[in-house]
C-alpha positions as CSV (number, residue, x, y, z in Angstrom):
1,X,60.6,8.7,82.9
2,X,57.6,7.3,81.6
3,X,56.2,5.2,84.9
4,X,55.7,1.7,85.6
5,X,54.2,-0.7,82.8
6,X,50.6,-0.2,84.5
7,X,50.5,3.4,84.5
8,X,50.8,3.0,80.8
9,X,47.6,0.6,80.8
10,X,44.6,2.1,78.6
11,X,42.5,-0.5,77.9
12,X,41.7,-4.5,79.7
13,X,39.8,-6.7,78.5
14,X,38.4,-9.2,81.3
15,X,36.5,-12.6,81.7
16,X,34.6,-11.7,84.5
17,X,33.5,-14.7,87.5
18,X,29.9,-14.6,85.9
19,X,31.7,-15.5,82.3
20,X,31.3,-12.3,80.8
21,X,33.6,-10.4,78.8
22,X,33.9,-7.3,79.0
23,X,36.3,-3.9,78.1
24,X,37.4,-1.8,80.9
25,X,38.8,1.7,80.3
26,X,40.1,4.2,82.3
27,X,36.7,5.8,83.4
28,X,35.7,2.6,84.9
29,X,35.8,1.8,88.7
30,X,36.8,-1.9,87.3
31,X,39.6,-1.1,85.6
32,X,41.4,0.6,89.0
33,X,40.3,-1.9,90.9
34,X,41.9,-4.5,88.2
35,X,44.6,-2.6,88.2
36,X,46.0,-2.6,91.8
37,X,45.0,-1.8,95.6
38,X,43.5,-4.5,96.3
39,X,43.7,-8.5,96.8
40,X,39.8,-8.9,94.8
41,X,39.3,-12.1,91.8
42,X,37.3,-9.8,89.8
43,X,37.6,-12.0,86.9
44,X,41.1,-12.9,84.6
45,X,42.7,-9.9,82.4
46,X,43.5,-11.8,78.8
47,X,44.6,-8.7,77.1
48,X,46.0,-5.4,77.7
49,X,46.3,-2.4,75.6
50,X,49.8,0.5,76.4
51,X,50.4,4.0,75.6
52,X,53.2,3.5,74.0
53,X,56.2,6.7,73.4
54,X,58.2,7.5,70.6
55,X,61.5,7.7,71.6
56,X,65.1,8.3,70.1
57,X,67.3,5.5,72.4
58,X,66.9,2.8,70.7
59,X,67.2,-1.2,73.1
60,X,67.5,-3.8,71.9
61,X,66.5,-7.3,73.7
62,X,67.2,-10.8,73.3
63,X,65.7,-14.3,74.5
64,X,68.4,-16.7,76.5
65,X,67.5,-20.2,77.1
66,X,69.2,-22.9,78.9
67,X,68.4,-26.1,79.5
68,X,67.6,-28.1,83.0
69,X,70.1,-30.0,83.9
């Protein structure tokens, strides 16, 4: 209904490979090329922003852990 988690990406923030940080949006050539179609290291993505949707159905989720044996 509402895509896949990255077509719900509006904003990245990136450490580029020359150490810069810098904020990609949707206008920028980086951010579709951080966002898929290609194998590039353009740098490391430390946060994302989503749309997010109002919506009625409410999930609910849970953490399970188990321990090695």
């Amino acid at each position: 209904k509402y895509g896949l988690g990255i077509d719900n990406v509006v904003r990245l923030r990136v450490v580029l490979t020359n150490g810069i940080v810098q904020d990609v949006t949707q206008g920028d050539d980086l951010f579709w090329a951080l966002r898929g179609g290609g194998g590039g290291n353009f740098g490391v993505v430390t946060e994302m922003e989503y749309q997010v949707y109002d919506t009625d159905d409410m999930k609910m989720a849970a953490t399970v852990t188990m321990p090695l044996l």
